[in-house]
N, C-alpha and C positions, 0 to 999 in steps of 0.2 A: 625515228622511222624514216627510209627513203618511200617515198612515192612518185613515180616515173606514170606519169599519163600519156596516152598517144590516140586515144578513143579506140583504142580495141575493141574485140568478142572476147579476147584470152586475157588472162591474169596470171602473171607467174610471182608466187609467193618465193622470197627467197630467203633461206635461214641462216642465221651467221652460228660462227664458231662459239668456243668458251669467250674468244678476245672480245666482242662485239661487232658491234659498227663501225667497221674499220676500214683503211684506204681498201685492200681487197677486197671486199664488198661492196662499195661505194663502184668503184672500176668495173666490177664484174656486171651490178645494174645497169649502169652504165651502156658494157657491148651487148647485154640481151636484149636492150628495149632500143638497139637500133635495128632491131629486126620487126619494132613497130608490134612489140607487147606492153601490156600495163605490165608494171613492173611494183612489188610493193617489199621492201624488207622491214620488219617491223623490230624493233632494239626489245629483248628479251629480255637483258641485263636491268636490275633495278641503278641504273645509274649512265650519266649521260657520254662520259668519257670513256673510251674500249682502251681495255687492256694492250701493253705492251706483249713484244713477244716473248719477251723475256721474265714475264711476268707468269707464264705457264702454270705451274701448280697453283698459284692465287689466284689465278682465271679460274681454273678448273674447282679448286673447291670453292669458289663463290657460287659459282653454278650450281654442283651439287648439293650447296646445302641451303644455300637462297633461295633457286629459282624449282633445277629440278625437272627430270623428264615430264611429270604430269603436268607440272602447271604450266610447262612451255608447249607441250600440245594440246592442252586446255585455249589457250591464245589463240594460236593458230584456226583451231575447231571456231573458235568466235569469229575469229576475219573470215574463214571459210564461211559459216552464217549467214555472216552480213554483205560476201559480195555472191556468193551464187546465182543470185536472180540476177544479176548485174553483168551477167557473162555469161559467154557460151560455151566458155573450156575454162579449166583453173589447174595450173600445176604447180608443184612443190620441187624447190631446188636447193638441197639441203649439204651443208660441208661438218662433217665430224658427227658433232654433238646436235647439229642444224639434220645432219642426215638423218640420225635416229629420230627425231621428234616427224622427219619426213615421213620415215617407216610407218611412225606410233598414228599416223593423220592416213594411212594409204589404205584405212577399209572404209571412209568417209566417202558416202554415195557421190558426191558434187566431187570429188576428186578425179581430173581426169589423165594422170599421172604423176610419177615422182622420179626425180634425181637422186642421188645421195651419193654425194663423195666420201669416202671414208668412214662411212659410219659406225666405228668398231663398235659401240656398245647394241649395236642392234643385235649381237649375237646371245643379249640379255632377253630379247623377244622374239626368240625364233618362231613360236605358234601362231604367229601373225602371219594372216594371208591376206597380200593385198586384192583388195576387188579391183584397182587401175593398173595399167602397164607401170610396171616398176624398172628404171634402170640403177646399178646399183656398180660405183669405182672404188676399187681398195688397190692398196698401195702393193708391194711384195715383202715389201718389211713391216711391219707390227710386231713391236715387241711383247704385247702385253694377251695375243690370241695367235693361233693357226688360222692364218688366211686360206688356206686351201681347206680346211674340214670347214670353217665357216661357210664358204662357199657352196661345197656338198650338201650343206644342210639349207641353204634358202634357193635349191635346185627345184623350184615349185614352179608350176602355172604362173605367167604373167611379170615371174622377173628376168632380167638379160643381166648378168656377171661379167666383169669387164677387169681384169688383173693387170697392173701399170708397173714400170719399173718407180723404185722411187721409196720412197717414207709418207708416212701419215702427212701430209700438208702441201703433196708435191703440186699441187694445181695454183696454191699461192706464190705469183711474182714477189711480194713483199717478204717471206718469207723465206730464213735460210736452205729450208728443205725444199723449196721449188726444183724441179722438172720441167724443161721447156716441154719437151717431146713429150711424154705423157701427159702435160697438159693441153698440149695441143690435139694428140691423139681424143684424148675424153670428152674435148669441147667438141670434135667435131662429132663422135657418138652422140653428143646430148645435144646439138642442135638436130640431127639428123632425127632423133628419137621424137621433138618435139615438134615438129614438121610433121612425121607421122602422122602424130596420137591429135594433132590440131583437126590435119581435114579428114579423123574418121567419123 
């Protein structure tokens, strides 16, 4: 688990990929708690070492068949628990597999918004209606869904849609699918969004 203390009001939960706890998430804690957030990313994965990138399909079904959408926002719901009294805003900042479990955590009351990079499989819970300002980045390519009908379908109350050039993972430096420009586009949406939704 990273934990980043700075004696905040706010907490930002941040979810890794199928890979884990990885330099890109490590970094990415890193630039948001120099903006003087608590900052917590908690290791999902039943195991200490994150996946290579190259290791993609063995990430991904360890996930699915180890860990699992429930019980990785099962987790989550627990840290949410346990630090709500502890702070005065808490959000969720989720990439992929981390986005969907963001989704699966955004009708939790003490939620005071969510991130979600790429989170294709949210398009598995569409009936989810967040009660927090939801922002939500997909890439233009996804091979495996229609980014544009996805989109029309989470055209609800309380989320803002953000379409990026790029591939599923274009926000990771570490990664060969990185996107400078769309990442920098999205960080600066998600800092903007989180500055919002902080002093309402």
């Amino acid at each position: 688990m990273i934990k980043i203390q700075n004696k905040s009001d706010t907490l930002i939960i941040v979810i890794h990929e199928i890979y884990g706890i990885n330099q890109h998430m490590k970094s990415f804690c890193e630039i948001i708690s120099e903006d003087c957030f608590d900052v917590i990313c908690p290791n999902l994965l039943k195991r200490e070492t994150p996946f290579d990138y190259s290791q993609e399909e063995v990430a991904y079904r360890n996930f699915m068949e180890n860990i699992g959408f429930a019980d990785a926002s099962n987790k989550i719901r627990d840290i949410l628990s346990e630090a709500k009294n502890n702070y005065k805003k808490i959000f969720i900042i989720g990439f992929s597999i981390g986005a969907t479990v963001s989704w699966l955590c955004s009708e939790e009351e003490c939620v005071d918004g969510i991130v979600g990079y790429y989170g294709s499989r949210i398009r598995n819970y569409e009936e989810i209606s967040p009660r927090c300002p939801t922002m939500l980045f997909f890439p233009h390519e996804e091979p495996s869904f229609n980014v544009d009908e996805l989109i029309s379908i989470l055209d609800k109350k309380n989320i803002e849609v953000h379409k990026y050039s790029g591939q599923h993972g274009f926000s990771d430096p570490y990664s060969p699918k990185y996107n400078l420009e769309s990442t920098e586009k999205a960080f600066i949406e998600m800092v903007n969004f989180l500055k919002a939704n902080k002093s309402n």
